[in-house]
N, C-alpha and C positions, 0 to 999 in steps of 0.2 A: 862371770857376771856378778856385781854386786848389787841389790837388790835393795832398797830404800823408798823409806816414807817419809815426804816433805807435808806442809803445812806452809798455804798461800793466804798471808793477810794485805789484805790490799789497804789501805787508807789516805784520802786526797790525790789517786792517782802513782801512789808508791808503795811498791811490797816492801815488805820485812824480810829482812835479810843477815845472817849471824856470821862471823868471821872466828873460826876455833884459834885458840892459839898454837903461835908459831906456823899459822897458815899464810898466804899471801891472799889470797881469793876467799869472796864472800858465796856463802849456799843460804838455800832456803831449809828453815830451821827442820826437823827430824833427823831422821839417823834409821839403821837396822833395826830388825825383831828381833826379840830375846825368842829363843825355845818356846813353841803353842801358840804366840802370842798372834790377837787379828790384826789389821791393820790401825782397824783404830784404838788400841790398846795402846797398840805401839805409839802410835801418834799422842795421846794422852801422858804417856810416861816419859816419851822424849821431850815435849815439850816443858812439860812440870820440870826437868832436869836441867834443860838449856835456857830456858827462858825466866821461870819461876812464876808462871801460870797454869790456871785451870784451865782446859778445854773443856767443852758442854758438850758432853759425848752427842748427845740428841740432834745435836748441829752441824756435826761432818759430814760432808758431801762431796762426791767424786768430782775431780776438778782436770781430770787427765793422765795419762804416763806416757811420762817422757824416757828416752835413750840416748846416750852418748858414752865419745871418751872419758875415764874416772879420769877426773887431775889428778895431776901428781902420780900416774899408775902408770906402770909397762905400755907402749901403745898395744892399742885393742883389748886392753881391758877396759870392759861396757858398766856403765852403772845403769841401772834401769829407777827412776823414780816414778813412786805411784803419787800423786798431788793429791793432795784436800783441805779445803778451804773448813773451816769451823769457827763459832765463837766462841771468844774465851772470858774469864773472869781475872782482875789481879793487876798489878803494874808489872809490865815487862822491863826485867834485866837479864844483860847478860849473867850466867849463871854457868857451874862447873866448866866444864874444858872454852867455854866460849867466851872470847876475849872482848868483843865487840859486837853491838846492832846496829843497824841502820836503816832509815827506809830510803829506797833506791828509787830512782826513776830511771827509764829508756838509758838516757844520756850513760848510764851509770852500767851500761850490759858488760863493758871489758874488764869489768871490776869483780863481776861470779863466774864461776866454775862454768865449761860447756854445758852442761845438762840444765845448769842454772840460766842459762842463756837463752835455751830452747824454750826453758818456762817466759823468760821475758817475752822473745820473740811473739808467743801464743798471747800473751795476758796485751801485750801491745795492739797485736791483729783483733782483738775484741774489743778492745777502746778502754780494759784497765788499767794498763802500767800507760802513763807520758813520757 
């Protein structure tokens, strides 16, 4: 099981989405816990690292977790993400291992990761992602 904290920005209808390098497929931005760390710690330090923004600790909120196959992994290796939506401060770029952002809409699901897809699917059924 790998174990991950994503961050859902939606705007106009389209999440935010990062592509790491030498990847094929785009994820929603976060990554692993280091050692102790909460969830939203982690979500605060991956993001400051991949994106090169603040998140406003005070404004995370549980946004779902999701399960599937890890890309790119053995089959039946599961990634589990826990989702959370937060506001941030800063202009977003990509930053360290991340080559590319994007914001994605529906049309755009073949383009992320399975567990990224599952996020679409959900943010679609609510009437956030077109």
């Amino acid at each position: 099981m790998i174990d991950k904290v994503a961050w859902i920005e939606v705007a106009d209808g389209r999440v935010l989405a990062a592509r790491s390098r030498g990847k094929d497929k785009f994820y929603l931005p976060g990554g692993k816990r280091e050692p102790g760390e909460t969830d939203a710690e982690t979500l605060v330090r991956e993001i400051r690292e991949e994106l090169d923004v603040a998140i406003t600790p005070s404004t995370i909120a549980p946004a779902g977790t999701f399960e599937g196959q890890a890309h790119g992994k053995a089959e039946g290796t599961v990634v589990r993400t826990t989702a959370f939506t937060a506001e941030y401060s800063g202009t977003l770029r990509a930053s360290s291992e991340i080559e590319e952002i994007a914001w994605l809409g529906y049309a755009d699901r073949e383009r992320v990761s399975l567990v990224a897809q599952l996020i679409f699917d959900h943010l679609h059924e609510i009437g956030a992602l077109r």
